[in-house]
BALOBA-1460 file (C-alpha; in Angstrom, 3 decimals):
// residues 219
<rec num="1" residu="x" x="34.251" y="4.781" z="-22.380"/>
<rec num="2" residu="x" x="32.429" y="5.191" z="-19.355"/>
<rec num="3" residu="x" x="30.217" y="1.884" z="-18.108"/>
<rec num="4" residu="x" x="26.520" y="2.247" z="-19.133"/>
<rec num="5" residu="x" x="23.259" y="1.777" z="-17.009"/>
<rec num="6" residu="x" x="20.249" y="0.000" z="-19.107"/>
<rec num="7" residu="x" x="16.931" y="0.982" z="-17.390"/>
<rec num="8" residu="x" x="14.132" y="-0.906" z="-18.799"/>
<rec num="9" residu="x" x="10.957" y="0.650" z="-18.991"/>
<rec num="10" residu="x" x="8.030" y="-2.322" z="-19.206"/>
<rec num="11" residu="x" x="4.925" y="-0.504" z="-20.146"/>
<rec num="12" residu="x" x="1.134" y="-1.822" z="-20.599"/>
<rec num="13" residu="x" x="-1.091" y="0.899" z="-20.418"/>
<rec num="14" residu="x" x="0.325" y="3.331" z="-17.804"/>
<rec num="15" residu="x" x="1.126" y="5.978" z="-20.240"/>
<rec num="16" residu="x" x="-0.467" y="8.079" z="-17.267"/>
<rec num="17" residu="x" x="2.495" y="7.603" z="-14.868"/>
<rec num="18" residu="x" x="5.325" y="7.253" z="-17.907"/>
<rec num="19" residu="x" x="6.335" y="11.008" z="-17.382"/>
<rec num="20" residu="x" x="6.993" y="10.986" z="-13.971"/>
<rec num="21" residu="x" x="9.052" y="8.176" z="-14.222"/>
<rec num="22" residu="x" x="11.100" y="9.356" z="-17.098"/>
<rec num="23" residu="x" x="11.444" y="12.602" z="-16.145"/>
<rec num="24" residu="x" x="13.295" y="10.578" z="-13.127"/>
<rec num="25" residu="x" x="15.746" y="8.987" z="-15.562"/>
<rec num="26" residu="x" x="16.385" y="12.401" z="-17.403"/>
<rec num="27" residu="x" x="17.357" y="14.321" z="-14.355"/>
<rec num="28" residu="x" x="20.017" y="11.532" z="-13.379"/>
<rec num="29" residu="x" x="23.336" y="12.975" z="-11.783"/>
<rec num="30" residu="x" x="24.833" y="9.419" z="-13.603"/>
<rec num="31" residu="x" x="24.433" y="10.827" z="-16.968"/>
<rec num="32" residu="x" x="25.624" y="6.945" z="-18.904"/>
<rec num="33" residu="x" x="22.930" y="5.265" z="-19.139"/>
<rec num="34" residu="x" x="19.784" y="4.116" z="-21.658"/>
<rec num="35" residu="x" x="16.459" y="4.072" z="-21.511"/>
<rec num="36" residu="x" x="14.572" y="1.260" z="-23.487"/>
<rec num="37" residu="x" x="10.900" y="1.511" z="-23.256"/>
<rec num="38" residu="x" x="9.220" y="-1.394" z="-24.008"/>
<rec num="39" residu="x" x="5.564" y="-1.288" z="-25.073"/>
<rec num="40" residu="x" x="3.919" y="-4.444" z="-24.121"/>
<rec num="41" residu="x" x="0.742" y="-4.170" z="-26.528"/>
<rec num="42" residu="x" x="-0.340" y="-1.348" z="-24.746"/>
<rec num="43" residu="x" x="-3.952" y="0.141" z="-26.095"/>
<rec num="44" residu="x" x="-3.395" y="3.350" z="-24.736"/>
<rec num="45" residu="x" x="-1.074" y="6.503" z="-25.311"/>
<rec num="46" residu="x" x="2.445" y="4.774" z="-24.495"/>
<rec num="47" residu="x" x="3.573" y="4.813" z="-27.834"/>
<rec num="48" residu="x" x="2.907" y="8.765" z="-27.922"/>
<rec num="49" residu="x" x="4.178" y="9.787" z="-24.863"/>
<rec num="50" residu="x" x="7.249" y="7.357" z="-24.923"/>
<rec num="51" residu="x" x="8.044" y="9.213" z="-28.774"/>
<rec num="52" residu="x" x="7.972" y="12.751" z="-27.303"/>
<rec num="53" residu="x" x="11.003" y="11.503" z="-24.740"/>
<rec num="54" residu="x" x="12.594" y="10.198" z="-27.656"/>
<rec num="55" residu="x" x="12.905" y="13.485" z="-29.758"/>
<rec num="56" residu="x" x="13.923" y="15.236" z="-26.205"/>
<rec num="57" residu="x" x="16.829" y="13.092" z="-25.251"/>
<rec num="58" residu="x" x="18.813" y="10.215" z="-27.831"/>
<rec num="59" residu="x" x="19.453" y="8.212" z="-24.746"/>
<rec num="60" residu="x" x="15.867" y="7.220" z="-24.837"/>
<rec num="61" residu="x" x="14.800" y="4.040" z="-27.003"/>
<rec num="62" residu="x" x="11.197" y="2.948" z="-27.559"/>
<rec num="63" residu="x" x="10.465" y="-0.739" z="-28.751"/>
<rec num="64" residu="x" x="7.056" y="-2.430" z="-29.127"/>
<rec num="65" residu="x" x="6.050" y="-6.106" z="-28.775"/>
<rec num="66" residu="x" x="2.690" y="-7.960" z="-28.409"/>
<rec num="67" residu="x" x="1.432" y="-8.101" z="-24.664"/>
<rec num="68" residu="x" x="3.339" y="-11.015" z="-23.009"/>
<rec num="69" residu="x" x="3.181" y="-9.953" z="-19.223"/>
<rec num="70" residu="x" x="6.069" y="-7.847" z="-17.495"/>
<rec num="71" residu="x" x="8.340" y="-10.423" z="-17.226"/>
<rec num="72" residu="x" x="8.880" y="-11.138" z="-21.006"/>
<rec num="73" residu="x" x="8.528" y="-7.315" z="-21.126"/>
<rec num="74" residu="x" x="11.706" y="-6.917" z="-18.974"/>
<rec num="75" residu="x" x="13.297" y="-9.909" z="-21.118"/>
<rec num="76" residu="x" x="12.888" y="-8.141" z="-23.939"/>
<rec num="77" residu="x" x="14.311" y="-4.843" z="-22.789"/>
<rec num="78" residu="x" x="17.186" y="-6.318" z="-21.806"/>
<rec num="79" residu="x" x="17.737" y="-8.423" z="-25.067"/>
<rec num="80" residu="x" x="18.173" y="-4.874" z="-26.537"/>
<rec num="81" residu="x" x="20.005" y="-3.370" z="-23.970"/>
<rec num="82" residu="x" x="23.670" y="-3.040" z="-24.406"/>
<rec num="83" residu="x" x="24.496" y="-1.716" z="-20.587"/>
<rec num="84" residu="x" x="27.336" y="-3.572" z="-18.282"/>
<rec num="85" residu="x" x="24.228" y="-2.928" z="-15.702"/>
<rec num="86" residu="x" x="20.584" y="-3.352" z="-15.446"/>
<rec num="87" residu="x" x="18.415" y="-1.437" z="-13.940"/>
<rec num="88" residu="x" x="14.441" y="-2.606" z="-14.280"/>
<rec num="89" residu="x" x="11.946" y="0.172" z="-13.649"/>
<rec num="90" residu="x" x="8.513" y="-0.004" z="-13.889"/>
<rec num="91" residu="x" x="6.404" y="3.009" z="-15.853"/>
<rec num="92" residu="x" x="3.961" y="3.909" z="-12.674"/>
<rec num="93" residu="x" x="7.702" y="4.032" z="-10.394"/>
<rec num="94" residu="x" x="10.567" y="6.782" z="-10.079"/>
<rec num="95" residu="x" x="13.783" y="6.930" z="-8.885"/>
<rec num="96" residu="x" x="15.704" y="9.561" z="-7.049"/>
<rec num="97" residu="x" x="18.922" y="12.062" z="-8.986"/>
<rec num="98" residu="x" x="21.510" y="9.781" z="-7.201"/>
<rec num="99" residu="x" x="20.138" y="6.283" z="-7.484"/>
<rec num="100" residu="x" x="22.694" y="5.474" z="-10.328"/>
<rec num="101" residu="x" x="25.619" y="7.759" z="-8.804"/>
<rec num="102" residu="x" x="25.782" y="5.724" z="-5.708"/>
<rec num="103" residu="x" x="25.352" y="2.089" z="-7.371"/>
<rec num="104" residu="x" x="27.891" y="3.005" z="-9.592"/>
<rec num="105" residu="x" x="30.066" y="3.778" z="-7.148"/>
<rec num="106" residu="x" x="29.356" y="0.793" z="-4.759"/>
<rec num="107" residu="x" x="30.145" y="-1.598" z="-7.719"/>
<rec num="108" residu="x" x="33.542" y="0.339" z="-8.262"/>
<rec num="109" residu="x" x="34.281" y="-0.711" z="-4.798"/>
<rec num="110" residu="x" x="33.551" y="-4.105" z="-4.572"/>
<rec num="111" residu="x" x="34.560" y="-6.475" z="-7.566"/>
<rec num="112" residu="x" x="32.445" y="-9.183" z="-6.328"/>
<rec num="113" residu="x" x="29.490" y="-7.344" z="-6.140"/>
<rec num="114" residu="x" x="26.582" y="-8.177" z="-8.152"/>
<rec num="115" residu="x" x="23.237" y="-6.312" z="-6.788"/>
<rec num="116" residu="x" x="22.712" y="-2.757" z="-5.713"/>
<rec num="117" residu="x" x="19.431" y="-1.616" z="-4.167"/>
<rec num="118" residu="x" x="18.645" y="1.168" z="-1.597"/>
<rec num="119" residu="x" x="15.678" y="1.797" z="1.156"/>
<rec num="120" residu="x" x="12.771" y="2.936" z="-0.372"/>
<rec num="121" residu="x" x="9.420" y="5.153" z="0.124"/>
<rec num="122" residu="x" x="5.628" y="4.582" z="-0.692"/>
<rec num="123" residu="x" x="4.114" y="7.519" z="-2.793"/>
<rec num="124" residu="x" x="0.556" y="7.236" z="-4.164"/>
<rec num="125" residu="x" x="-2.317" y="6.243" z="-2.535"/>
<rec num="126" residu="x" x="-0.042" y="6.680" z="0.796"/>
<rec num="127" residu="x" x="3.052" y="7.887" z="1.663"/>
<rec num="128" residu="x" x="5.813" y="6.332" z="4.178"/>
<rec num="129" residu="x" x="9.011" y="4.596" z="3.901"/>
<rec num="130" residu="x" x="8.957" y="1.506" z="3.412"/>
<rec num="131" residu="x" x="10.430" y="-0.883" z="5.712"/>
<rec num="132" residu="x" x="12.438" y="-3.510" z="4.110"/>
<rec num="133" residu="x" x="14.242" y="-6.583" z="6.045"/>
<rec num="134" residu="x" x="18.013" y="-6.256" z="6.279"/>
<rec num="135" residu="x" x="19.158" y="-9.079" z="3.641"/>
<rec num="136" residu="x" x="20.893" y="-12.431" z="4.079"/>
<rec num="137" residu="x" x="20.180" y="-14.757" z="1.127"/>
<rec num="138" residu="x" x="19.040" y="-17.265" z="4.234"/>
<rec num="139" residu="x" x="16.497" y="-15.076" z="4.586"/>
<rec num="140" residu="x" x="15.643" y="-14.590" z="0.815"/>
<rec num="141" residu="x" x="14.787" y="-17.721" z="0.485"/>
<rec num="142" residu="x" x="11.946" y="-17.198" z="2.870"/>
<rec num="143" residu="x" x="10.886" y="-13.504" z="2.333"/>
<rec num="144" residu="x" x="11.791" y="-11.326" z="-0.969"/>
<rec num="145" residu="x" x="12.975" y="-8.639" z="0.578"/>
<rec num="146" residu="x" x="14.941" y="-6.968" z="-2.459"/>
<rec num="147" residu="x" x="12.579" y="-4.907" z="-4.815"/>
<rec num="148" residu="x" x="12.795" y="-5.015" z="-8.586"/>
<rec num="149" residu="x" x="14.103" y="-1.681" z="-9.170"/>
<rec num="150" residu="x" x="17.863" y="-3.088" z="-7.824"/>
<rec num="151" residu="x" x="20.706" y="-2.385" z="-10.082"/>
<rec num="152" residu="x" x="22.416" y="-5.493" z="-11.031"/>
<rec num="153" residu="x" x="25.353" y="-6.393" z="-13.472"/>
<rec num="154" residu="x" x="23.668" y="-7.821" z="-16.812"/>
<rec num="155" residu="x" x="25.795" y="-11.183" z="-16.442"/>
<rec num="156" residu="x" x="23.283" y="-12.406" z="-13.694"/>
<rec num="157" residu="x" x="20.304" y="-12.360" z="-15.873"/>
<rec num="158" residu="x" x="22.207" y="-14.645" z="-18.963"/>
<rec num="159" residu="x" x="23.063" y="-16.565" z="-15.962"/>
<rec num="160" residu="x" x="19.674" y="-17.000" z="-14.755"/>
<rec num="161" residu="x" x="18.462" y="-17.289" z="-18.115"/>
<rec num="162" residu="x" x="16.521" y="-13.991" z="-17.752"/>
<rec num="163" residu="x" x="12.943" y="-13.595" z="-15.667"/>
<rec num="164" residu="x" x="11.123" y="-16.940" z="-15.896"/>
<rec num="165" residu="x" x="7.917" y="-15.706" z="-18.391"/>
<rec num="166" residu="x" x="5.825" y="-18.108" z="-16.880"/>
<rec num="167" residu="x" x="5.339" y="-16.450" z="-13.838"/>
<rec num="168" residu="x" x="1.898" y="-13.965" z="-14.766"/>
<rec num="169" residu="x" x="0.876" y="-13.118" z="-11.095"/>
<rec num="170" residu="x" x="3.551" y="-11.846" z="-9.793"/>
<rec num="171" residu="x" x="6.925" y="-13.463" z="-8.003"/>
<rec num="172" residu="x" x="9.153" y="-13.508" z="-10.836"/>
<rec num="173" residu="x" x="11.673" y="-10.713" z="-9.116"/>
<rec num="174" residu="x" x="11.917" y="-13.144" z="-6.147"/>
<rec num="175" residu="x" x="12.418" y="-16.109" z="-8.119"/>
<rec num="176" residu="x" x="15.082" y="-14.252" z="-10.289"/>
<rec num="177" residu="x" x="17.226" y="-12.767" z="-7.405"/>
<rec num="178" residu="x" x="17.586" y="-16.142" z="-5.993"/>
<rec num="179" residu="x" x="18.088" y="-17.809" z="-9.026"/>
<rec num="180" residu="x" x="20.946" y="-15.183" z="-9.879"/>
<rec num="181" residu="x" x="22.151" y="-15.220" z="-6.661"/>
<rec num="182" residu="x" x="22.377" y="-19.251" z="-5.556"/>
<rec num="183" residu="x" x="24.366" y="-19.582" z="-9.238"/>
<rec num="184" residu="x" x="27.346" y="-16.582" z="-8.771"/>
<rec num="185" residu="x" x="27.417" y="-16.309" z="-5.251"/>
<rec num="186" residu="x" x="27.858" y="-12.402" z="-5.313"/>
<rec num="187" residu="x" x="27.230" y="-9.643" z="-3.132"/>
<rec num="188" residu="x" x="24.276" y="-7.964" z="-2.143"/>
<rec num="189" residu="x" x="24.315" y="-4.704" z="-0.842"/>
<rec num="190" residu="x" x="21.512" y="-1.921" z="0.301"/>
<rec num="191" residu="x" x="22.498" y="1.769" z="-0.057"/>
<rec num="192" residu="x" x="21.836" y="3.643" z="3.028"/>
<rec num="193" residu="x" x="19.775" y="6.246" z="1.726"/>
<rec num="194" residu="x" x="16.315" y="6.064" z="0.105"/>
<rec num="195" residu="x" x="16.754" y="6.212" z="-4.046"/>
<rec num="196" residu="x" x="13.618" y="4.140" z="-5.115"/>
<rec num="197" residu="x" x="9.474" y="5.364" z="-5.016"/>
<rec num="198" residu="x" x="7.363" y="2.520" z="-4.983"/>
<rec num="199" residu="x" x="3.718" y="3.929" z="-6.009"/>
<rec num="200" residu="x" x="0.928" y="2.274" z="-3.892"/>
<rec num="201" residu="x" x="-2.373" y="2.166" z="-5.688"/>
<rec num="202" residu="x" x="-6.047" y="1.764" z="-3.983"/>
<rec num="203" residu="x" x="-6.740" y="-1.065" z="-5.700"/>
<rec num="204" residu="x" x="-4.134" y="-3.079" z="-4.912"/>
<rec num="205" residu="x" x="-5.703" y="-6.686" z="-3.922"/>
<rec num="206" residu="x" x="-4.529" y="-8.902" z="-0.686"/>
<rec num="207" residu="x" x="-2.691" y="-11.895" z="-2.045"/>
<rec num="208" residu="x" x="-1.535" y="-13.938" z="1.355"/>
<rec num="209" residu="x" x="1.943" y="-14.246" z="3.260"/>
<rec num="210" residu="x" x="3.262" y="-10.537" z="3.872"/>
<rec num="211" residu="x" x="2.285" y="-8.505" z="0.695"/>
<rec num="212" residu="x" x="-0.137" y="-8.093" z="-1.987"/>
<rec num="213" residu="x" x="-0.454" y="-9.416" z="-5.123"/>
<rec num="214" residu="x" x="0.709" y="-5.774" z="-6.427"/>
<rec num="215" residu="x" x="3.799" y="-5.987" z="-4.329"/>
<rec num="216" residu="x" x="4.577" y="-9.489" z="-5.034"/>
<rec num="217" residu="x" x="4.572" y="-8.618" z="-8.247"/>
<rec num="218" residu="x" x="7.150" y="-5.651" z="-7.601"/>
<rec num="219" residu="x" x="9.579" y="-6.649" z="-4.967"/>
């Protein structure tokens, strides 16, 4: 059986963006992998629009819970996920045809390897590529500088005891890569080629050090 990819879909009223970002998942070269998208007591169409991927492709799973922030979102995604690897993505986000091809492919490579990620590009309210530090996990502990859509082996997150839920403003990514990280010791590595959209929003708001609260929130 071939190894399966568990994207988890957070959403909280963003049914807006939900088809972009799915239609990214269906048109995967990688073609093992779920989808679980996770309602978070959205008010809006989610629910709809997450139903009509359903009926077009089996690999797509919709759950609902009670709005509990993204990070018990994610939690609960993965909970249901049955995937060797995780892949978090949020709804208003997309990923490239090869994203999964090439992580799946670095992990075959390297045993010891427990986080895939890529370079990545702004779409939205601007677009350019975004210009991530190189990584060292010295410098991790300073500056997050691995965003949340890496692909990482689902053993990391029982070992960090998932995202910590008490984080509502953002920095829970952060705190779970190093978490993950400082307690397996694995490799990190950044695909060479650009696999991840990051939307950028006008209303993002200025939340000190080097980003926003928005991309705190999403690194």
């Amino acid at each position: 059986m071939k190894t399966i990819i568990s994207i988890i879909v957070p959403c909280f009223n963003q049914a807006h963006f939900l088809d972009e970002c799915l239609l990214s998942i269906i048109n995967q070269e990688y073609k093992f992998w779920e989808c679980i998208i996770v309602n978070d007591g959205s008010i809006d169409n989610t629910e709809k629009t997450a139903k009509k991927w359903i009926e077009k492709d089996n690999r797509f799973y919709y759950i609902y819970k009670e709005n509990g922030g993204l990070s018990s979102a994610r939690n609960f995604g993965i909970n249901h996920s049955k995937g060797t690897y995780i892949l978090p993505l949020d709804a208003d986000d997309k990923i490239t045809p090869n994203y999964l091809n090439l992580a799946i492919d670095a992990f075959s490579k390297n045993q010891k390897l427990g986080i895939v990620y890529s370079r990545a590009m702004n779409f939205g309210s601007y677009q350019n590529e975004w210009l991530l530090p190189e990584y060292s996990f010295k410098k991790l502990l300073l500056n997050n500088m691995i965003f949340c859509s890496a692909i990482f082996k689902k053993e990391l997150w029982f070992v960090a005891n998932g995202y910590d839920e008490s984080f509502k403003n953002g920095w829970e990514d952060w705190e779970f890569w190093i978490n993950a990280i400082s307690k397996t010791n694995v490799d990190v590595y950044k695909l060479n080629t650009v696999c991840f959209y990051y939307r950028r929003k006008e209303d993002s708001m200025l939340k000190g050090l080097n980003y926003n609260k928005e991309e705190q929130k999403k690194i």
